[in-house]
C-alpha positions in Angstrom: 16.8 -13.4 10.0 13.6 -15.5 10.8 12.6 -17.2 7.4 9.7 -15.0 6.2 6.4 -17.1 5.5 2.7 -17.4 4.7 0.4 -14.4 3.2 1.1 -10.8 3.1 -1.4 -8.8 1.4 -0.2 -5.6 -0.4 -2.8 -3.0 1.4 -4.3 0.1 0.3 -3.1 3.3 1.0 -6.1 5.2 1.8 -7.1 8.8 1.0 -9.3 11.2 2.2 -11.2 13.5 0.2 -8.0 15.7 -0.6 -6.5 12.9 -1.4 -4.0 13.2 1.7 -3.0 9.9 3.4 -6.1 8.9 5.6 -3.7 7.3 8.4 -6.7 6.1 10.4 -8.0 4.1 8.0 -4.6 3.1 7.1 -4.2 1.8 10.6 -7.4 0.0 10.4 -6.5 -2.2 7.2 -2.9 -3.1 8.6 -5.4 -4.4 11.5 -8.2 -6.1 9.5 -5.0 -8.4 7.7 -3.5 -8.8 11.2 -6.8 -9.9 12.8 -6.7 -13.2 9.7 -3.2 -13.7 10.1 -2.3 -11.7 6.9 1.1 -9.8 7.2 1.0 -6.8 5.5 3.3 -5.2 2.7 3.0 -1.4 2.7 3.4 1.0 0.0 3.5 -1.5 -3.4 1.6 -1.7 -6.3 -1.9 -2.0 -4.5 -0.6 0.6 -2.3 0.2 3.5 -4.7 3.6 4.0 -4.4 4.2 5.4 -7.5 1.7 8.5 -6.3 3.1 9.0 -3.3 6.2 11.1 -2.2 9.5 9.6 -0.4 7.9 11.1 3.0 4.8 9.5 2.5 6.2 6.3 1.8 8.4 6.4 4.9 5.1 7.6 6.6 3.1 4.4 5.0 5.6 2.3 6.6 5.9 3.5 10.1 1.9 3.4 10.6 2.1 0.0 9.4 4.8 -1.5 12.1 2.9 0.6 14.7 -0.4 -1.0 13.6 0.6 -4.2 13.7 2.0 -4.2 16.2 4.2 -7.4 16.0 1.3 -9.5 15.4 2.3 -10.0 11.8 5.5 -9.4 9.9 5.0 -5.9 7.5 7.3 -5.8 4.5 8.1 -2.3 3.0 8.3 -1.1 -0.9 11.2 1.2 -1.9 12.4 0.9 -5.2 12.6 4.1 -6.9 13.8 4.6 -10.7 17.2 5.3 -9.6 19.7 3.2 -7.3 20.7 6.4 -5.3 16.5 7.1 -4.8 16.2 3.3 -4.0 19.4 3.6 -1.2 18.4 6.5 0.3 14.6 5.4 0.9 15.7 2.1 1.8 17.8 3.3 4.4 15.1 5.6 5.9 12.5 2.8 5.9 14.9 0.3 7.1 15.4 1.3 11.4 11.3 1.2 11.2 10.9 -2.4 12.3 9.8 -3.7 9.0 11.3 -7.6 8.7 12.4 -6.8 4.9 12.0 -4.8 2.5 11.2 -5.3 -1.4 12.4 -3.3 -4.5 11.0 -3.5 -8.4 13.4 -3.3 -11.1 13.9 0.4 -12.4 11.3 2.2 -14.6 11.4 4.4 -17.7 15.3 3.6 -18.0 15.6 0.2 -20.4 18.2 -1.7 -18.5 20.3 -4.6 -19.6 20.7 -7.8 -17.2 23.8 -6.6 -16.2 22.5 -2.9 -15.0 19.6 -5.1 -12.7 22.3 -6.9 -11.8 24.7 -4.3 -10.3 21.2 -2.3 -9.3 20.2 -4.5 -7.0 24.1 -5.4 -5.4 24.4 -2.2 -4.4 21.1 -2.3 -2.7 21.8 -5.1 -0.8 25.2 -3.9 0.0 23.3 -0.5 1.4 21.2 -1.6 3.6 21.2 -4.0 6.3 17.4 -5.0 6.3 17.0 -7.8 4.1 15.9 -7.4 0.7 14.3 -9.3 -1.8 13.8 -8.5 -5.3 10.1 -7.5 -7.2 9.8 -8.9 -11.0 7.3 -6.7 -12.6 8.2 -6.3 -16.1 4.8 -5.4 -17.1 5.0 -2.1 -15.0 8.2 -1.1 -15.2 9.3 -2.5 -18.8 12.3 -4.0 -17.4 12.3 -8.1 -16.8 14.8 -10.0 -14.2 15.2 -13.3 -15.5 16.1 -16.2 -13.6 19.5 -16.6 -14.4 20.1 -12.9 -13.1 18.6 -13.5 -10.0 20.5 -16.9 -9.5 23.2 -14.7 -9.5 21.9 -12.3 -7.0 20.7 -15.1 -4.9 24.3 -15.3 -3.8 24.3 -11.8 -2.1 24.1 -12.6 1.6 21.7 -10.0 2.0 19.2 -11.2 -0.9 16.7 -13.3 0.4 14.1 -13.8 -2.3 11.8 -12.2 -4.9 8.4 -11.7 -5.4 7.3 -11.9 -9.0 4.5 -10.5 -10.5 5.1 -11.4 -13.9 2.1 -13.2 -13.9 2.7 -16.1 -16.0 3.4 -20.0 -14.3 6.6 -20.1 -16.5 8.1 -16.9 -15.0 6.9 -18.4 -11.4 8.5 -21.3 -11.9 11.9 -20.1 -13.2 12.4 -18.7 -9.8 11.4 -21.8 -8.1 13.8 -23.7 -9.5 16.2 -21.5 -7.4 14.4 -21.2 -4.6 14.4 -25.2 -4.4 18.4 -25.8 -4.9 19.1 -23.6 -2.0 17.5 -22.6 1.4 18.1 -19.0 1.6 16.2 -17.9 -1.4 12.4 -17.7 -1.3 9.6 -16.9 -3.8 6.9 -14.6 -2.9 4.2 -15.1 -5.3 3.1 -11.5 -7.0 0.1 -13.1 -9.5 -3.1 -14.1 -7.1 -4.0 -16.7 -9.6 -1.0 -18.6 -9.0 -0.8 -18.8 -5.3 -1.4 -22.4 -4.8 0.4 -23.4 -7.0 3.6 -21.6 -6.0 2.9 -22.9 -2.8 2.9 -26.5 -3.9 6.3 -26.1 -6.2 8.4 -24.6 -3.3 7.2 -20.7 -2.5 7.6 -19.5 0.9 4.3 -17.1 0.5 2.8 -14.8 -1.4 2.1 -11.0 -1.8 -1.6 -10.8 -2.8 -3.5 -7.5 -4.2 -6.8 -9.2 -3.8 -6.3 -9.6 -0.5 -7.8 -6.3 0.5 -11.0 -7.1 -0.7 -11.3 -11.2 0.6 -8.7 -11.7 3.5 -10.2 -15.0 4.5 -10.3 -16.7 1.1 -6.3 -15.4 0.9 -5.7 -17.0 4.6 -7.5 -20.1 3.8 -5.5 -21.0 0.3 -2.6 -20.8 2.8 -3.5 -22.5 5.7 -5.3 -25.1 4.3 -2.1 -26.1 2.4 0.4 -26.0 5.2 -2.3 -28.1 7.1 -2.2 -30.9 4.5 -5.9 -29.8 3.6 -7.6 -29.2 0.2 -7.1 -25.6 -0.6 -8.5 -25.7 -4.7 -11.7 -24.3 -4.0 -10.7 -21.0 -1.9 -7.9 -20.9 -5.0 -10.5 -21.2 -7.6 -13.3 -18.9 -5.5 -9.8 -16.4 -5.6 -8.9 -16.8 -9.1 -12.7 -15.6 -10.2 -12.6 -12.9 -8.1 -9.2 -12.0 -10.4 -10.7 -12.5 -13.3 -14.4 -10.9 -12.8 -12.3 -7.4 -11.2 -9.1 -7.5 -13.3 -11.6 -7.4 -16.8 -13.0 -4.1 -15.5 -9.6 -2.0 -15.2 -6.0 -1.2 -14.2 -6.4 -3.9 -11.3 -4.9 -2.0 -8.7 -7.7 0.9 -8.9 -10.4 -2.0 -9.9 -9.2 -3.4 -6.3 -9.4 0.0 -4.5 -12.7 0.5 -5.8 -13.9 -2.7 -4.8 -12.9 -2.1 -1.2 -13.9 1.4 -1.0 -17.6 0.0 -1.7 -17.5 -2.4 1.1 -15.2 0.2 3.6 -15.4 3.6 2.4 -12.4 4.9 4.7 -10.1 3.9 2.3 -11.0 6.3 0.0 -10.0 6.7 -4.2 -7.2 6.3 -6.0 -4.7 9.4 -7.2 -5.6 10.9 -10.0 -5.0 10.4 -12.7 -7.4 7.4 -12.2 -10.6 8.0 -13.1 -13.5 5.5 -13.0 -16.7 5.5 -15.4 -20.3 5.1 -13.7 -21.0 2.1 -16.0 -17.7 0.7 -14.9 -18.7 1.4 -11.1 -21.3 -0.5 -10.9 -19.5 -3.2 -11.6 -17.1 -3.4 -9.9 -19.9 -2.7 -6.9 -21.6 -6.2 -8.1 -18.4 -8.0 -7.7 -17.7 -6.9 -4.0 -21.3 -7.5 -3.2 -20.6 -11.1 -4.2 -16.5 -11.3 -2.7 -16.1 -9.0 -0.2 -15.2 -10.3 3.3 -15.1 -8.9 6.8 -12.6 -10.0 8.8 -14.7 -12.4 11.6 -15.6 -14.1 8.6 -16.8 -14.7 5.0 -19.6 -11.7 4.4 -20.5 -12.9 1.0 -20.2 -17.2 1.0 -16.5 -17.4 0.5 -16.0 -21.0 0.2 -15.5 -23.3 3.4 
C-alpha cells in the first residue's frame, strides 16, 4: 500500500431533525476537508459511531469514498466491542475504496494485553484492507501499551495506530516504534499534540477539531513538511482545544461548534443534551475559530 500521510480530520456525521443521517450534508463536509487537502476519517469518535447502527456506518463510509472522490485518502472506523462485530463490519466496509481502516480497543469488557493482543491479530488476519490500531483508553477503559503494539507491529497487515490517549508520554511510546521500523506509523489522536508528533516521527494525524478550523489543521501540516514555522497555527489550534474542550464531552462541544457556523450538520444523538448557558458558549468560540474552507473566516493565524 501507498504510505498513508498528512491530516485526516475525523468528520461529523450529520443529522437531520429526526436525527436520520443527513447524507447531503455528509457529502458536503467530506468535500469542505477535500477542498484544504484534509483526508477524511469517517464514522469515529467525532463521527458518532457509537450511535450509529452497522448499516449506518457502512452507509457513512460509502458516501465518504463517493464524495471524495479520490481527491483525498478516507479512512473508515469499525471496531465494535466484540472481534466477530469488528470482522464482520470490517469486511463490509473494506471493498468500499477506503485506503485503511482503523479499530479501538474493545469497550465494556476489561481486557488483558494479551486479549488486545489476539483481538487485533485476528483482525488483521480478516481483512485484507490495512489496519491500524485506535488507543483510546479513556473511552473504552481498555489501554494498548507500547510493548503490545510492538508486537502487533509485526503483523503484515498492521500498519500503524492512532492514539488518542492524549498525553505526550503515550504519543511518544509509539514513536519510538514507529522510528525503529518503516512500516509502522503514528496517527496523532490528541489535537494538542500534532506538531509535535510530527516533529518526533508521526506520519499524520486524525484531528476532531478539524471540522470546525480546516485551514489552521492544514497549515500545522504543511508548514512542517515545508521546513516552515508551524508553532503559531499549533498554538492558535491548541486554544481552540482548550476554550471548546472546558465546555463539554468534546465530541458534542465540536458538533455544536460547527453546527453554529453550518447548520446542515445538525445535533448530536441523544442522549446529548446541551444547556443554553453552555450554548452560548460554545457559539462565542466559533465566532472567534470557525473557518470556511477558501480561507480563515475568523483571523486564523498566517
Amino acid at each position: 500500500m501507498s504510505k498513508i500521510t498528512g491530516p485526516f480530520v475525523a468528520v461529523v456525521t450529520p443529522f437531520d431533525a429526526e436525527e436520520r443521517m443527513d447524507e447531503a450534508a455528509l457529502r458536503a463536509q467530506v468535500a469542505r476537508q477535500a477542498a484544504v487537502g484534509n483526508g477524511v476519517f469517517c464514522a469515529g469518535t467525532n463521527g458518532e459511531f457509537y450511535a450509529l447502527s452497522f448499516e449506518e456506518k457502512q452507509r457513512a463510509a460509502a458516501l465518504c469514498v463517493e464524495a471524495a472522490n479520490g481527491r483525498v485518502p478516507v479512512l473508515a472506523h469499525i471496531g465494535e466491542i466484540s472481534t466477530h462485530q469488528t470482522i464482520a463490519l470490517g469486511r463490509a466496509i473494506a471493498g468500499l475504496g477506503v485506503a485503511a481502516v482503523s479499530a479501538i480497543t474493545p469497550s465494556f469488557i476489561a481486557c488483558s494485553s494479551d486479549e488486545l493482543i489476539g483481538y487485533y491479530r485476528r483482525v488483521a488476519d480478516a481483512l485484507t484492507v490495512p489496519l491500524y490500531l485506535y488507543n483510546i483508553p479513556a473511552r473504552t477503559g481498555n489501554t494498548l501499551t507500547p510493548e503490545a503494539a510492538a508486537i502487533l507491529a509485526d503483523h503484515p497487515n498492521i500498519v500503524g495506530i492512532k492514539d488518542s490517549a492524549g498525553s505526550q508520554e503515550s504519543l511518544d511510546g509509539f514513536l519510538a516504534i514507529a522510528r525503529a521500523r518503516a512500516d509502522f506509523d503514528v496517527m496523532v489522536g490528541p489535537d494538542s499534540l500534532i506538531l509535535h508528533g510530527l516533529r518526533h516521527g508521526a506520519a499524520g494525524c486524525v484531528s476532531g477539531l478539524g471540522n470546525v478550523a480546516p485551514v489552521t489543521l492544514n497549515r500545522i501540516w504543511t508548514a512542517w513538511r515545508d521546513g516552515d514555522a508551524a508553532d503559531a497555527a499549533q498554538a492558535y489550534f491548541g486554544q481552540l482545544r482548550k476554550d471548546l474542550y472546558a465546555l463539554g464531552f468534546p465530541p458534542s462541544m465540536v458538533k455544536r461548534a460547527l453546527f453554529h457556523a453550518m447548520p446542515a450538520v445538525g445535533h448530536s444523538r441523544g442522549p446529548v443534551l446541551i444547556g443554553a448557558d453552555t450554548d452560548r458558549a460554545i457559539a462565542a468560540i466559533a465566532a472567534r475559530f470557525a473557518e470556511a474552507t477558501d480561507g480563515a473566516l475568523n483571523g486564523s493565524p498566517e
